[in-house]
C-alpha positions in Angstrom: 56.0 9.6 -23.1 53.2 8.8 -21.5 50.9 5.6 -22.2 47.9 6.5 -25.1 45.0 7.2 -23.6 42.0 4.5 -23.3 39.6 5.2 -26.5 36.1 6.8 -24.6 34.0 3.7 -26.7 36.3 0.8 -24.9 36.6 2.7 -22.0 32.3 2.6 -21.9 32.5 -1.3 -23.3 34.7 -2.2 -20.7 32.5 -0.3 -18.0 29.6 -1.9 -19.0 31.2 -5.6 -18.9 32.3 -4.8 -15.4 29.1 -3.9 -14.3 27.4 -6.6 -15.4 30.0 -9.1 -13.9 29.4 -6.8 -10.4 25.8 -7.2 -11.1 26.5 -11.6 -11.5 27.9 -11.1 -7.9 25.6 -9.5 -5.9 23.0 -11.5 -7.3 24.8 -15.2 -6.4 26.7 -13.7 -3.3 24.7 -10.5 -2.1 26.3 -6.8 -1.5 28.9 -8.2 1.4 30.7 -10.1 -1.3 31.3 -7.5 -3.6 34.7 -6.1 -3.2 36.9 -4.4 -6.4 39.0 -7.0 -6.2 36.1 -9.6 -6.2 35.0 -7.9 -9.2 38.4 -8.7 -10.6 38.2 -12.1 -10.3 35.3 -12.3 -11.6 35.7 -10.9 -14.4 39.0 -12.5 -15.0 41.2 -9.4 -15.2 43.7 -7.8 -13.6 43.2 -6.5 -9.9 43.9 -3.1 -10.9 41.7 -2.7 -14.2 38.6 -2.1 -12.2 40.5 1.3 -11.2 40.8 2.3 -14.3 37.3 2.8 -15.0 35.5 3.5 -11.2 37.3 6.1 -8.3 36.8 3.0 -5.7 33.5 0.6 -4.4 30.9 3.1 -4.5 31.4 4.3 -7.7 30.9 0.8 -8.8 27.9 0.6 -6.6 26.3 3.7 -8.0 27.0 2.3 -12.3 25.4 -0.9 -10.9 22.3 1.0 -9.4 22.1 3.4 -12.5 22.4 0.1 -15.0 19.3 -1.5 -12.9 17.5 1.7 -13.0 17.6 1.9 -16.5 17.1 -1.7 -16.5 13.5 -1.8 -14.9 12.4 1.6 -16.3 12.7 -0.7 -19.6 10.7 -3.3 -17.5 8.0 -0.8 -16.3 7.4 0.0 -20.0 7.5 -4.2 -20.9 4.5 -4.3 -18.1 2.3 -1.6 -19.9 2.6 -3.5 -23.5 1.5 -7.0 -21.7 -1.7 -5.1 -21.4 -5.0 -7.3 -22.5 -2.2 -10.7 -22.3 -1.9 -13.1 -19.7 -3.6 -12.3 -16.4 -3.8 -9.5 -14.8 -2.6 -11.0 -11.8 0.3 -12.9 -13.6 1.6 -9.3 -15.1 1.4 -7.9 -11.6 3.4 -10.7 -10.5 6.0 -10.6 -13.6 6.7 -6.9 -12.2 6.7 -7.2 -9.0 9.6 -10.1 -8.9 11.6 -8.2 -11.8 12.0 -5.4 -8.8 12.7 -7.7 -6.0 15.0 -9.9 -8.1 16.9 -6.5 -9.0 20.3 -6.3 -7.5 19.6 -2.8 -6.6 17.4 -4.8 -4.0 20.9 -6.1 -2.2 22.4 -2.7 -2.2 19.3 -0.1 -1.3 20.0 -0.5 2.3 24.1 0.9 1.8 22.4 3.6 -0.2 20.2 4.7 2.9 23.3 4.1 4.9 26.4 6.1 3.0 25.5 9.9 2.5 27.4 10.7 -0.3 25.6 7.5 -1.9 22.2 8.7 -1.4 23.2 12.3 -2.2 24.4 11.0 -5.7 22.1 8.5 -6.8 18.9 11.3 -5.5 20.7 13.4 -8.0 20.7 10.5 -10.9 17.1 9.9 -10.0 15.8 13.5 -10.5 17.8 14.1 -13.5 17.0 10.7 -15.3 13.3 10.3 -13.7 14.2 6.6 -13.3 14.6 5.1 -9.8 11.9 3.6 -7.4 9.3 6.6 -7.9 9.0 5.7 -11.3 7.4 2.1 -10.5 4.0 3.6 -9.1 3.7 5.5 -12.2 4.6 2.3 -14.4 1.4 0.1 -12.2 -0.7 3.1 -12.7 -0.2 3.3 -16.4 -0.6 -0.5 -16.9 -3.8 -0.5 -15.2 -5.0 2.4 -17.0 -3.9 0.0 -19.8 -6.1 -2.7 -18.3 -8.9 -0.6 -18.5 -9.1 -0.4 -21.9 -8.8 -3.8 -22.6 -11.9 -4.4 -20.3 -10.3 -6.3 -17.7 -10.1 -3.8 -14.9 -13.5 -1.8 -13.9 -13.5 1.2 -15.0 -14.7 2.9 -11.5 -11.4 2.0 -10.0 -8.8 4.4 -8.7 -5.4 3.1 -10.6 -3.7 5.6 -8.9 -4.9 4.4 -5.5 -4.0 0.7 -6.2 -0.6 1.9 -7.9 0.0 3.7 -4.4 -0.8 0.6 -2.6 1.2 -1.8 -5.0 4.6 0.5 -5.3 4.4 0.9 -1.3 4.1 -3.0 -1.1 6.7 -3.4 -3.3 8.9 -0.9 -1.7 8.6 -2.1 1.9 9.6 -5.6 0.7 12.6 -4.1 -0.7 13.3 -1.6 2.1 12.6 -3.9 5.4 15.0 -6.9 4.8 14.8 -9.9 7.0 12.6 -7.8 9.7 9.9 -8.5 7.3 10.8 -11.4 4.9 10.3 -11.5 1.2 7.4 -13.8 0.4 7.6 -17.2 -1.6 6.7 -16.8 -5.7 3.7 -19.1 -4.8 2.4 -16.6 -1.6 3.1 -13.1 -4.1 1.1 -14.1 -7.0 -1.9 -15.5 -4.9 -2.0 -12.2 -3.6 -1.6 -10.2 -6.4 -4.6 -12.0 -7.9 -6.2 -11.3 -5.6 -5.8 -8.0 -6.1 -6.7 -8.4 -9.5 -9.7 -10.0 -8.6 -10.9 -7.4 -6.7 -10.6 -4.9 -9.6 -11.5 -6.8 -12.3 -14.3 -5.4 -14.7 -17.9 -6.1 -13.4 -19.5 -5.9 -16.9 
């Protein structure tokens, strides 16, 4: 007789543990380091267990980049509601480093590099409209946002700026050590800056 099958909610629990424990090791160790049976130790389970819920590596790769799509859509939505709080600057800032802390961040460039990769998580993208896209259409909305609060000037383009901002954003993440991430410090001087360019005149 063969063994009862795994119920689908602990199946979905457990996948969702894992992930976040494959998530805890990219982050402290980058991409190179995560191996299934890295993922094992770290999680403190048997070698084979990770098997049991992801075909090999890039399945696990793919849940993690799903998980921090999701993850940041949820952020993108945060950034609109800190409308008329802090400074517009600051919120910039907040979003900004929530994307280039993301582990997705460590694993875009297998993604560009592993067709069946790309192929899947285009498809995920399209089909969930979460996914890099999504963040000029998050600074957009929050500066649209800003406008009604009175703190950005109502003749501004927020498209234009959110164009500018998801491109920086994305070249940071895209470009790797050819063109280094900068310091907290140097990211929100120049996001206030931006800020201050756009801020309301009245």
């Amino acid at each position: 007789m063969s063994p009862p099958r795994r119920p689908a909610e602990t199946t979905e629990a457990l996948r969702a543990s894992l992930v976040e424990h494959a998530r805890r090791i990219v982050e402290r160790d980058g991409a190179g380091a995560l191996t299934m049976r890295s993922l094992a130790t770290e999680a403190g389970c048997a070698v084979g267990l990770p098997y049991k819920v992801f075909v090999d590596r890039q399945d696990l790769v793919a849940a993690i980049l799903q998980a921090e799509f999701g993850r940041l859509t949820g952020g993108a939505a945060q950034l609109i509601v800190r409308a008329g709080t802090s400074s517009v600057g600051a919120n910039l800032a907040w979003f900004a480093e929530l994307i280039l802390d993301s582990p997705a961040v460590a694993l875009a460039h297998e993604v560009v590099g592993h067709e069946g990769l790309s192929k899947q998580m285009t498809a995920h993208v399209r089909e969930t409209g979460t996914g890099p896209a999504a963040f000029e259409a998050a600074f957009a909305a929050y500066l649209a946002a800003e406008k009604q609060q009175g703190r950005v000037d109502v003749d501004v383009d927020e498209r234009a700026f959110a164009f500018l901002l998801a491109g920086a954003v994305h070249n940071l993440v895209m470009s790797g050590e050819a063109w280094p991430r900068p310091t907290r410090r140097q990211l929100e001087r120049w996001l206030n800056a931006v800020a201050d360019a756009i801020a309301s005149r009245s």
